[in-house]
C-alpha positions in Angstrom: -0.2 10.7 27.7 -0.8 8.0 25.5 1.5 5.2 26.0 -0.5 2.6 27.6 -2.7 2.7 25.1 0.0 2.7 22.0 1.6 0.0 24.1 -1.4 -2.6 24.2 -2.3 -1.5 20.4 1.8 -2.5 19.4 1.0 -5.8 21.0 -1.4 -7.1 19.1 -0.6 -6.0 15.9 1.3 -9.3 15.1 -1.7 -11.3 16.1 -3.6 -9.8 12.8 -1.4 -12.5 10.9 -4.5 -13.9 12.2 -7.3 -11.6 10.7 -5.9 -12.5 7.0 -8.9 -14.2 4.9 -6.6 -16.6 4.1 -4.0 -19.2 5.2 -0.8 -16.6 6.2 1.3 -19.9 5.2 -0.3 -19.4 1.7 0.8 -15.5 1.5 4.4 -16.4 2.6 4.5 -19.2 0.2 3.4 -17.0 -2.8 6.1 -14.3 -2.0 8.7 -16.7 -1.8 7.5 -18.4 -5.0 7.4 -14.9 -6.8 10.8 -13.1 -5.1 13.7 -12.6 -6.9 15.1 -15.3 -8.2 12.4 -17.7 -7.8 12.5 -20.5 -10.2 8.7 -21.0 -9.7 6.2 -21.7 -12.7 2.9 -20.1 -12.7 1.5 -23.2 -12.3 3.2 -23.6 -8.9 1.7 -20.1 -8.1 -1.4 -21.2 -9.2 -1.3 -24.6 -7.1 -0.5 -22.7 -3.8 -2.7 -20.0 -4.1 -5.4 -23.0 -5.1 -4.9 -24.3 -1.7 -7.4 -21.5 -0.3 -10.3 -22.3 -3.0 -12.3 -19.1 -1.3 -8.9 -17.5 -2.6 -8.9 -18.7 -6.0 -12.1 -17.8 -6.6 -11.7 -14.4 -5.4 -8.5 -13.8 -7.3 -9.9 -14.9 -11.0 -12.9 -12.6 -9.9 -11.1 -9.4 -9.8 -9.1 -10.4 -13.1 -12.1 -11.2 -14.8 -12.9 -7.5 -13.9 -13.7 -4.8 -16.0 -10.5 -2.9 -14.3 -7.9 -5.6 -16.1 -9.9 -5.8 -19.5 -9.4 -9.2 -20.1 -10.5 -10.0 -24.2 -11.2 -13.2 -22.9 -12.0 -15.0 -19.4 -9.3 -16.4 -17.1 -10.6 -19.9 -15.4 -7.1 -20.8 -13.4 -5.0 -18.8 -11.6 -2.1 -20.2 -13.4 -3.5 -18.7 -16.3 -4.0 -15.3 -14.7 -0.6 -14.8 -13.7 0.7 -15.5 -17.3 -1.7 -12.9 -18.3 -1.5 -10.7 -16.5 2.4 -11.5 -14.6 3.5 -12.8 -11.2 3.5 -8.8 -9.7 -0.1 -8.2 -10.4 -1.4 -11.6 -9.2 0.7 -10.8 -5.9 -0.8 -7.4 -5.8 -4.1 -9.1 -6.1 -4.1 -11.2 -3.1 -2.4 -8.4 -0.8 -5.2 -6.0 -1.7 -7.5 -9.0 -1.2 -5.8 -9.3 2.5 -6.6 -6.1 3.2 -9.9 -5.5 2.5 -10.9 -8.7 4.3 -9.9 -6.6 7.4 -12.3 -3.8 6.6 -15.1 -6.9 6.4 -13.9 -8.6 10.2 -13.7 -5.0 11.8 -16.2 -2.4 12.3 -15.4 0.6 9.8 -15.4 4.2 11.4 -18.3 6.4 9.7 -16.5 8.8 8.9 -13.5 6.4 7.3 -13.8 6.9 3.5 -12.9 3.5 2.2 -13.0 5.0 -1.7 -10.8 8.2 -0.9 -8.1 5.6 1.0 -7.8 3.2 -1.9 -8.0 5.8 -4.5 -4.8 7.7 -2.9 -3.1 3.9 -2.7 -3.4 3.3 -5.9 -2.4 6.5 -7.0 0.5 7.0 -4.9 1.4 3.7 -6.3 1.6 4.3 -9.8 3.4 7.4 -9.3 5.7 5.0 -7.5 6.2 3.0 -10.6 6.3 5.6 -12.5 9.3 7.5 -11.0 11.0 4.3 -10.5 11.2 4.1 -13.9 12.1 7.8 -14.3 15.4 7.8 -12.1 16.2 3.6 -11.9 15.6 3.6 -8.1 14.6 -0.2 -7.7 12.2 -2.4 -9.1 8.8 -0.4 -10.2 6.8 -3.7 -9.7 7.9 -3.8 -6.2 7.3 -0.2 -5.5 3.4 -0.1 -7.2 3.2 -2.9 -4.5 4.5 -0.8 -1.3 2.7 2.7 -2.9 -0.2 0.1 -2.6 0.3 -0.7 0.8 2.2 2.5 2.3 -0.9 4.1 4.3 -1.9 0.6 5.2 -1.1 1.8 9.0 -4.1 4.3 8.7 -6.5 1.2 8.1 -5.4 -0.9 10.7 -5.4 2.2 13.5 -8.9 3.5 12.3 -10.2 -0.5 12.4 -8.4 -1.6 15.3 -8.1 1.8 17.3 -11.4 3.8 16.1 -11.9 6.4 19.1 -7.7 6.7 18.5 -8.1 7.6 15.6 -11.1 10.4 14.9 -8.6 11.9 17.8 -5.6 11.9 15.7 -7.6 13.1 12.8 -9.1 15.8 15.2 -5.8 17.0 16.0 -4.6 17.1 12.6 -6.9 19.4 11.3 -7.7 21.6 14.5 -3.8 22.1 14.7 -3.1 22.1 10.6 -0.9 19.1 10.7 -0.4 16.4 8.2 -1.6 13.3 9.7 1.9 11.9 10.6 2.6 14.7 12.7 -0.6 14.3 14.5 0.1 10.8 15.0 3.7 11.3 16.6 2.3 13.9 18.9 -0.5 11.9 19.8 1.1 8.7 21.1 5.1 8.6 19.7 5.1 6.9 16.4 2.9 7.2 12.6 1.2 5.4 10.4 4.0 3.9 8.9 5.2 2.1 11.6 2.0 1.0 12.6 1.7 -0.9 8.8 4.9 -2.2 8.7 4.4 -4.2 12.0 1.1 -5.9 10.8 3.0 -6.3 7.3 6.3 -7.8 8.8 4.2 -10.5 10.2 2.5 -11.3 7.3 5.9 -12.2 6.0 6.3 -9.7 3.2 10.3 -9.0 2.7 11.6 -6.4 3.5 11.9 -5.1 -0.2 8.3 -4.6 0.4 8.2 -3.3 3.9 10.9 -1.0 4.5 10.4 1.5 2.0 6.4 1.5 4.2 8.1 1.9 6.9 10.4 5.1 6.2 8.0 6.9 3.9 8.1 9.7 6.3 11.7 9.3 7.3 13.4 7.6 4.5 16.8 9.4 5.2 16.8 7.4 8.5 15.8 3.8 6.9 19.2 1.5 7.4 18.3 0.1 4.4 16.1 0.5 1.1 16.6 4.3 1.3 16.2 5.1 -2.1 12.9 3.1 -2.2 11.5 4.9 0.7 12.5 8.3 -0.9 10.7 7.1 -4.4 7.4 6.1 -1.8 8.0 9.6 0.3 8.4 11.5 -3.1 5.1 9.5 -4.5 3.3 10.0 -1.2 3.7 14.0 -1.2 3.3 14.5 -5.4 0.1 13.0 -4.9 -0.8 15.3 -2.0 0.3 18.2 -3.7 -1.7 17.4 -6.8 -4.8 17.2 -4.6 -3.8 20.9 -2.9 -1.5 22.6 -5.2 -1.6 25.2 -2.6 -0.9 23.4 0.5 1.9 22.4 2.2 3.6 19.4 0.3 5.1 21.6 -2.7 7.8 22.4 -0.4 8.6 18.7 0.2 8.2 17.9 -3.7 10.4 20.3 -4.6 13.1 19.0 -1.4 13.0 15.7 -2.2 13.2 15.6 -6.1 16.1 17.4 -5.6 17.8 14.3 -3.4 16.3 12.1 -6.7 17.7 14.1 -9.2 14.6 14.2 -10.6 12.5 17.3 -12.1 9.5 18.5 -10.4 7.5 19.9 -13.4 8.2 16.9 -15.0 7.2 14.6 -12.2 3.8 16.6 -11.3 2.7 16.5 -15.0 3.2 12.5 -14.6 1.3 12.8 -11.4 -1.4 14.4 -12.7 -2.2 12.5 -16.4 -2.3 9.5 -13.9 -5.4 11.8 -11.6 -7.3 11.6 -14.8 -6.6 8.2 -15.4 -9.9 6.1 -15.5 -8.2 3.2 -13.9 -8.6 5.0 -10.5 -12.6 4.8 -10.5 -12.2 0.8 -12.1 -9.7 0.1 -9.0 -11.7 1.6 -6.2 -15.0 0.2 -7.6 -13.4 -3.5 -7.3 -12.2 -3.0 -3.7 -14.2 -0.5 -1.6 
């Protein structure tokens, strides 16, 4: 019943490459500059992303931040990415991107900005964090898509608000997790919806993919593994937050296909809860 409408909303989710607060050339540059392998110096990161000077100053605002704990201040970029490494400087500017959204578009009341970006960041250190565990690709690289992986929630509640309070009506009138409200609301989730706007931002597809299959990564042609380490992430987190709800099952499913072990896993998952690096994050970006 809701095609039109998820029709016209598919359509202009390329044009956001628009919405960035910064030169999408400059974004594209940076990922190409820090990719793998990229024989790019930090001072030619620092020079591109110096191209945006409303960037710069941004950027060596955040890692002068209490969150990175700097003993002394960073006055380049340059210098900020040999402090604190290409990954974080990238991570920087993404999370930069998309909170410039929340400042062009009109925020839903009842959109908690906090509660979004604290579940990010936590789903993206239990990212890293089993990466590590079971060598499934490149932990930087999956902190980064953890980061980014309900980035399709955002854009729907900014873009789509009346949309979205409907599929978050459904969802808990019906008892469903919000993917399965989503795909019974108009055909596709979350995911899907943030890979698009991500794709034309020109992230890789390193990046992207595992985004896009968090909720089905046994059907991604590609980057399986990674979406499985995101889908795993995604659902420890959840289950942390509601030992007694419905994501133990899918913890338990799909360390199995990880060959990782679940206690083990959930204790990781929940010394990183406690972490004070959570409240530091959310304080810089909300």
């Amino acid at each position: 019943m809701n095609q039109d409408r998820i029709q016209g909303f598919l359509q202009e989710l390329p044009l956001m490459r628009e919405d960035l607060p910064f030169s999408p050339e400059v974004l594209k540059q940076l990922f190409v500059q820090t990719g793998n392998g990229s024989l790019a110096s930090m001072e030619d990161v620092g020079g591109t992303l110096s191209k945006d000077q409303g960037l710069t100053a941004r950027i060596l605002k955040l890692a002068n931040s209490a969150y990175y704990g700097l003993q002394a201040e960073v006055q380049s970029v340059a210098r900020a990415a040999a402090v604190l490494g290409m990954a974080e400087i990238r991570n920087i500017v993404l999370a930069l991107g998309v909170t410039g959204l929340t400042r062009r578009y009109s925020m839903p009341d009842d959109f908690d900005l906090g509660r979004y970006w604290a579940h990010q960041f936590l789903v993206a250190m239990v990212a890293r964090e089993l990466s590590r565990m079971i060598g499934v690709g490149k932990p930087e690289n999956l902190f980064t898509s953890g980061l980014l992986h309900d980035f399709g929630k955002l854009v729907t509640a900014l873009k789509r608000p009346d949309d979205w309070s409907a599929i978050r009506e459904m969802a808990e009138s019906e008892e469903m997790t919000d993917s399965e409200a989503e795909e019974e609301y108009w055909g596709l989730d979350h995911a899907v919806i943030g890979a698009l706007v991500l794709r034309s931002w020109d992230l890789p597809a390193a990046l992207v993919e595992p985004v896009n299959w968090h909720h089905s990564p046994d059907l991604s042609p590609q980057f399986s593994n990674e979406s499985n380490v995101i889908s795993l992430a995604d659902s420890v987190v959840h289950a942390v937050d509601d030992p007694d709800g419905r994501y133990g099952e899918r913890v338990d499913e799909l360390c199995q296909a990880v060959d990782v072990d679940m206690d083990d896993l959930l204790e990781v998952a929940e010394e990183l809860v406690d972490s004070d690096d959570i409240e530091q994050f959310v304080n810089i970006l909300s």
